[in-house]
Every structure is written in C-alpha cells, then in structure tokens.
C-alpha positions as a printed Julia matrix, in Angstrom:
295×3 Matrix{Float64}:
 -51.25  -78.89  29.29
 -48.03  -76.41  29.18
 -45.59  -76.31  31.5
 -45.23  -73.39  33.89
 -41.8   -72.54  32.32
 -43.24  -72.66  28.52
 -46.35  -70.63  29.94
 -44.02  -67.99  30.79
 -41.74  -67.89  27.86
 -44.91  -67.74  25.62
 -45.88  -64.46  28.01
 -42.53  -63.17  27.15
 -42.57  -63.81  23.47
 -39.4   -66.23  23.9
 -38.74  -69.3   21.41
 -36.56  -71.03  20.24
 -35.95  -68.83  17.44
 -35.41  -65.29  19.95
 -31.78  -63.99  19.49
 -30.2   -63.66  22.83
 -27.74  -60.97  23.62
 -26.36  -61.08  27.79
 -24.32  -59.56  30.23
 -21.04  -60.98  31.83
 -19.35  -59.95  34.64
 -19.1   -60.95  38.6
 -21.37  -59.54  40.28
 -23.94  -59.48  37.03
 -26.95  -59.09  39.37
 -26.72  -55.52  39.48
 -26.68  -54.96  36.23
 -29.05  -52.69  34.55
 -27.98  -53.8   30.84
 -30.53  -56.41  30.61
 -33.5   -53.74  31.46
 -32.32  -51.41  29.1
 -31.82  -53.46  26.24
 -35.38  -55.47  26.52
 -36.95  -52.22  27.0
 -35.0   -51.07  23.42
 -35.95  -55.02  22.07
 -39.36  -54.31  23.03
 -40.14  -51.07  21.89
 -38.36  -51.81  18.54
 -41.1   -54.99  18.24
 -37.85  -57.85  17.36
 -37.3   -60.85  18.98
 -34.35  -60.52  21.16
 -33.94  -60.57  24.65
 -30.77  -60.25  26.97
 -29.95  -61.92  29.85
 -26.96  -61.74  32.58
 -24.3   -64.46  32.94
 -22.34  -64.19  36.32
 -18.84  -65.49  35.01
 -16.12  -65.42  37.55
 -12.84  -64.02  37.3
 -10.59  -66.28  35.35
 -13.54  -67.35  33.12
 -14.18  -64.96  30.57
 -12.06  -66.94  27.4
 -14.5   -70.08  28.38
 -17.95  -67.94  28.46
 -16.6   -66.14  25.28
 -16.1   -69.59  23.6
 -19.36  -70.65  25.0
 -21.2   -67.85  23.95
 -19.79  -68.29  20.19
 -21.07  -71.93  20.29
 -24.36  -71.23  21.48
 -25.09  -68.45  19.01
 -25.1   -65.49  21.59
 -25.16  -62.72  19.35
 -23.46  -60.61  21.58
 -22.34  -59.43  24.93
 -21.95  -56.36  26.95
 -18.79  -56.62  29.26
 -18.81  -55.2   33.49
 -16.37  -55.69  35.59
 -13.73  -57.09  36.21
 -13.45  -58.94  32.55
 -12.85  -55.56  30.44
  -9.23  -55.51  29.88
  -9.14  -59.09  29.38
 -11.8   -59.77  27.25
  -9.82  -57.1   25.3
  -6.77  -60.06  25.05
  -9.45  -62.37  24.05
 -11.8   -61.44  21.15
 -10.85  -62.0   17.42
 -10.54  -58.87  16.49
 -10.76  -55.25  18.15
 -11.78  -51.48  17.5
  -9.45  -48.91  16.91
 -10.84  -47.51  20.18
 -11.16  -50.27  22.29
  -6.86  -51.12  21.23
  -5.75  -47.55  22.64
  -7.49  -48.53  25.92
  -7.06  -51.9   26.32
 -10.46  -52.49  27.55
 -13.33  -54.01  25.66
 -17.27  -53.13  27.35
 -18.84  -54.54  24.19
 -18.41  -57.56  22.0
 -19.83  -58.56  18.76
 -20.27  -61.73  16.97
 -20.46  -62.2   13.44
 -19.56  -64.84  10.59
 -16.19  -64.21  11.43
 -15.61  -64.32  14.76
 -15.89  -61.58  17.55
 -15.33  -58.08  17.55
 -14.46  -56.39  20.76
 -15.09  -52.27  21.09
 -15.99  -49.84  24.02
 -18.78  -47.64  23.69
 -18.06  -45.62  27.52
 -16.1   -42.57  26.37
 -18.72  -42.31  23.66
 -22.17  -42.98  25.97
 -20.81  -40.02  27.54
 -20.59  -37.67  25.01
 -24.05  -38.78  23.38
 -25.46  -38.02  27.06
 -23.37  -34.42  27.11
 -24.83  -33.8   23.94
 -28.41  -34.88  24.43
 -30.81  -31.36  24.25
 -27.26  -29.38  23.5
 -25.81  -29.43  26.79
 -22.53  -29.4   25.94
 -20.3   -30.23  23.13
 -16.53  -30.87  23.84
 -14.94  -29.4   20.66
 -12.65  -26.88  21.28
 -13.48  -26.77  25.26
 -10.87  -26.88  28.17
 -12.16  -30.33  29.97
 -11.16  -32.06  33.34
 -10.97  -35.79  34.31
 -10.7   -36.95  37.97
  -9.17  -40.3   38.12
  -7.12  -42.42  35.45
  -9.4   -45.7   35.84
 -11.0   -47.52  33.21
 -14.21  -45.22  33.21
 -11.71  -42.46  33.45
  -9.88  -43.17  30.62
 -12.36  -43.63  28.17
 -13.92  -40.71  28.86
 -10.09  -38.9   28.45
 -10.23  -40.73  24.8
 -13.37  -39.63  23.98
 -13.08  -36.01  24.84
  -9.67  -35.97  23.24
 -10.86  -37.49  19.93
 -14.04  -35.0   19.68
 -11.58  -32.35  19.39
 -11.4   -30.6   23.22
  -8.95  -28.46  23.22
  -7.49  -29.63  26.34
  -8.32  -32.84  28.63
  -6.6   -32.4   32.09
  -6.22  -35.16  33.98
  -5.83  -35.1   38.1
  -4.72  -38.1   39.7
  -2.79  -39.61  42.89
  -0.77  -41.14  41.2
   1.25  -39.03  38.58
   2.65  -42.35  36.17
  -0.97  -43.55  36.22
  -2.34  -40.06  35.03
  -0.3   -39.46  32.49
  -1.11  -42.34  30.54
  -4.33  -41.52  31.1
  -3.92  -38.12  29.9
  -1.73  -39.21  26.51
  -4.96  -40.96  25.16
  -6.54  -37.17  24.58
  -3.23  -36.39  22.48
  -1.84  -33.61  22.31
  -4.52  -32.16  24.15
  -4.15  -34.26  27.05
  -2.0   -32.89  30.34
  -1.36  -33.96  33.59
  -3.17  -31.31  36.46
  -3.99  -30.29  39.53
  -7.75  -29.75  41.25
  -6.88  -26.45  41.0
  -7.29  -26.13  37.29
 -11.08  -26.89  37.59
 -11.31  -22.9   37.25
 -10.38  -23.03  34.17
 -12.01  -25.95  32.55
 -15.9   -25.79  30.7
 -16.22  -29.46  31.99
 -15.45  -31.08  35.23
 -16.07  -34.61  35.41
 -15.39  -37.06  38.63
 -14.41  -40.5   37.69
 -13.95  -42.08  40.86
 -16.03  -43.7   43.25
 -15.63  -41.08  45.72
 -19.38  -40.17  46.75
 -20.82  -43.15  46.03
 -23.36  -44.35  48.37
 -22.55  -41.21  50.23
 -18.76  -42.12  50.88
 -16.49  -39.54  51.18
 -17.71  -36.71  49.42
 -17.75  -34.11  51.25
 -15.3   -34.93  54.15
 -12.53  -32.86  54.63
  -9.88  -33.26  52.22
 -11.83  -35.71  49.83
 -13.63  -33.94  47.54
 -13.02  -34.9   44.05
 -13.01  -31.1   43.39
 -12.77  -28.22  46.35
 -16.88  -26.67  45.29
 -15.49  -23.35  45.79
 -13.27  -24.26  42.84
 -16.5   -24.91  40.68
 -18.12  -21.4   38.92
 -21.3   -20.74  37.23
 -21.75  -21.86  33.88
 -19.89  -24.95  34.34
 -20.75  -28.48  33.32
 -19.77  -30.75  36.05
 -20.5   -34.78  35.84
 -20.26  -36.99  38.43
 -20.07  -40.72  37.18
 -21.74  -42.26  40.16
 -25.55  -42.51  40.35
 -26.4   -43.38  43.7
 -27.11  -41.29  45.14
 -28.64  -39.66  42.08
 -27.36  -36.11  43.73
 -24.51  -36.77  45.2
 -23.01  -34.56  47.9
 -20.24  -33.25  45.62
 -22.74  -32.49  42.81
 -25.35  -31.35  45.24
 -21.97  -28.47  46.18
 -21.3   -27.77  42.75
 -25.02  -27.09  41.92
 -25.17  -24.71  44.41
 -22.4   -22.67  42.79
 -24.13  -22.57  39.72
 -22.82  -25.16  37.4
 -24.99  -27.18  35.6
 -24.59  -30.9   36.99
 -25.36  -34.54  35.97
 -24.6   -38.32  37.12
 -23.53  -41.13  35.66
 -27.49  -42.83  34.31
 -26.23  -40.18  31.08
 -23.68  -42.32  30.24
 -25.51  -46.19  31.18
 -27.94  -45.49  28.85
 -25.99  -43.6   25.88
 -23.38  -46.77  25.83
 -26.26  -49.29  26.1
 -27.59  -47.83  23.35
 -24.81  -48.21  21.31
 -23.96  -51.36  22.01
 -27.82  -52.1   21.26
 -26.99  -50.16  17.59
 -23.71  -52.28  16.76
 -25.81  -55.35  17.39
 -28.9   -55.42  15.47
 -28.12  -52.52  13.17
 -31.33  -50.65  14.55
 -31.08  -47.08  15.79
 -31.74  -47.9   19.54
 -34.81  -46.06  21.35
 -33.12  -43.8   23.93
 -36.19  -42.02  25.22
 -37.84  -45.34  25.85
 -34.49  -46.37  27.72
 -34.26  -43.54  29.89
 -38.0   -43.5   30.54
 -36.88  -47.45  31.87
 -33.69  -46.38  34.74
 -35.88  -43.91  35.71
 -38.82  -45.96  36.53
 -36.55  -48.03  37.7
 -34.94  -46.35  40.73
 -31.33  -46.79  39.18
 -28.57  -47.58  41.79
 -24.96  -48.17  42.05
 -21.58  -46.73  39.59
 -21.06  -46.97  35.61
 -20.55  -50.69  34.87
C-alpha cells in the first residue's frame, strides 16, 4: 500500500524526475514566488515545481553550493541575500553588476548565472494594456533602496528622459540616481509636478504605517495632478492611503502585485526557456489575497 507522502506527491504530479526550482531568503514563508511559478508550471503542463528554502543570513554561499549539487535548476533570491548572492554566483548580468544585487539565479552546465529581473517586472507591469511607457518621460523615484534602485536602472535604460530621485539621505540618492545616466538627478518631492511617473519605493504605507501622517507622505497628494501615473510598491494594503490620496486627484494609480508577478515571470522565462503565462499568474495573487512589500 503507498505511503501517505508518495500518495500525495503522485496527487501533485511529483517524481523523481520533476525539476525543482525554490525560493531563498529568511523569512521565505511569505513568499508568493512558489504560487506563482506552480501556477505558470502548471498551466504550461511541465514538470517543475518550486519550493521555498528559509536560509539564514550568513548562509547563502552554502545553499548556493547545495543547490548546484542537488540539481536545483534555479532560484529566485528575497531578502536579505540579494547583494550577496551577487558576490557569490559564477557569473553575473550586465544588469544585475551595475546594482550589485542579484533576485534571480540560474544554473546551467557551467555554473550559475546571477541577474535581477525587478527594474524590469516593473516596466512589463507599466506597460501591460499600454499604461505607460517610460521613453522619453520625466519619472520620479522615492527612496534609493534596492527596489528603488532597480527601478532607477530600469527607467533610465528604457530611455526616460529624466529619473529623479528623492531621498533622506543625499550620498545615498545620488548613487541611486547615476544608475539612470545621464538622465538620472538628485530631487526634491516637489518635483512630482513635473514628472509623468511617480513611484514610492519605500515602505512607508505599508500595513497602513505612516502614510498619511503629517509630514510622512512619500509625496504631499496635493503635489500629484491628473493624468499622472503614480505606483506605490507596497501591496498591503492593496490601496494604500497615499495611493488612495493620489487617486483622488486624478492620477492613475497601482501597487506593487504589477511588479511580483512581471519579475516572476521572467525569472520563470530565463529558466525553462518558455514564455511564462502572466494572465494565469495574476489570476493566482489575486485569488490569493496577496499581502506584504516587493520581495
């Protein structure tokens, strides 16, 4: 008679012979990777499957090494092991050098490849159903993070023709802002009247945090005018307080689900080689109930 665990492995479609793909990062639990790429795996009919891998800080050369013995054929990368799983893989993108972080990392005959498909799961999401297309548009970051400065390198290098950058701290925002080149500047909040896109990449309104107190906005809404694209990175809440403002004055808004499921699907892409099935992802988070910040 089969065991319980073989029962349910069958039920999944799992053998020995099922390609595994996972997450790492600490916490992993939270991760949404794994449901978006079985959902892609799945409606794409080919024996894959992903799976998360809590690996503490300090860890990530060993689970790398591990995960190159074992066959893993690749692995999407949360925090806090970007920027030094970046220091760690074989080889890396031309992208994922100018940032110093690595979100994605694929294994082949020779060795591992490290890239970062964030910046770029943005834009796919901007440009899903034409909503906006950087080139030659006057954009705005808030913050010079990791999420922030991908998304500074990506508008940069799809030709905006400037990427403003507003950040406490003025060292830390200007090398943000040099990864758009010579389109990239250092700002103030203030410059959101000028700009066609207005994105937040901070955790201010997450959960409901801050946004909206006095003095923390990411951008004063009265700053924000119709016509405007304005993206807040955060997800939960799905409408957050700041977006909910900026709505209200007419712009057209979005959270950060765009961008999970546009680098997932990337990553999904670089992998197998299949064009992933974004409708089917999307159709998954928002079954789902998606919570939490970009990972």
């Amino acid at each position: 008679m089969p065991s319980t665990a073989t029962t349910h492995a069958s039920a999944l479609g799992l053998s020995a012979a099922t390609t595994v793909v996972g997450v790492i990062g600490d916490p992993v639990g939270q991760s949404l990777s794994p449901l978006l790429h079985n959902t892609a795996f799945a409606e794409l009919g080919i024996d894959w499957v992903s799976v998360g891998f809590e690996v503490a800080p300090g860890m990530a050369s060993e689970a790398l090494r591990g995960a190159w013995a074992l066959g893993i054929k690749g692995l999407s990368v949360t925090m806090p092991h970007k920027e030094v799983v970046a220091g760690l893989v074989d080889r890396r993108t031309a992208l994922a050098d100018r940032l110093g972080a690595v979100n994605c990392v694929i294994y082949g005959a020779d060795g591992s490849v490290g890239d970062n498909t964030d910046g770029p799961g943005l834009l796919a999401a901007l440009r899903r159903r034409g909503q906006f297309e950087p080139a030659g548009r006057r954009c705005m970051v808030i913050g010079a993070g990791g999420a922030a400065r991908a998304v500074v390198a990506a508008l940069g290098d799809a030709g905006a023709a400037e990427v403003v950058v507003v950040n406490r701290s003025g060292d830390r925002g200007a090398a943000a802002a040099g990864l758009a080149g010579p389109a990239g500047r250092v700002g103030l909040a203030e410059d959101a009247t000028n700009c066609d896109l207005v994105v937040n990449a901070t955790p201010l309104g997450m959960g409901g945090r801050g946004s909206g107190e006095r003095g923390v906005w990411p951008v004063d809404p009265s700053l924000i005018a119709p016509g405007q694209v304005v993206v807040d990175l955060v997800y939960h809440p799905p409408l957050t307080p700041w977006l909910e403002a900026a709505r209200t004055r007419g712009a057209s808004v979005s959270n950060g689900l765009g961008m999970l499921v546009h680098q997932a699907a990337l990553q999904l892409t670089m992998w197998t080689g299949l064009e992933a099935p974004v409708d089917a992802m999307w159709r998954a988070v928002s079954e789902h109930g998606a919570l939490g910040a970009p990972e």
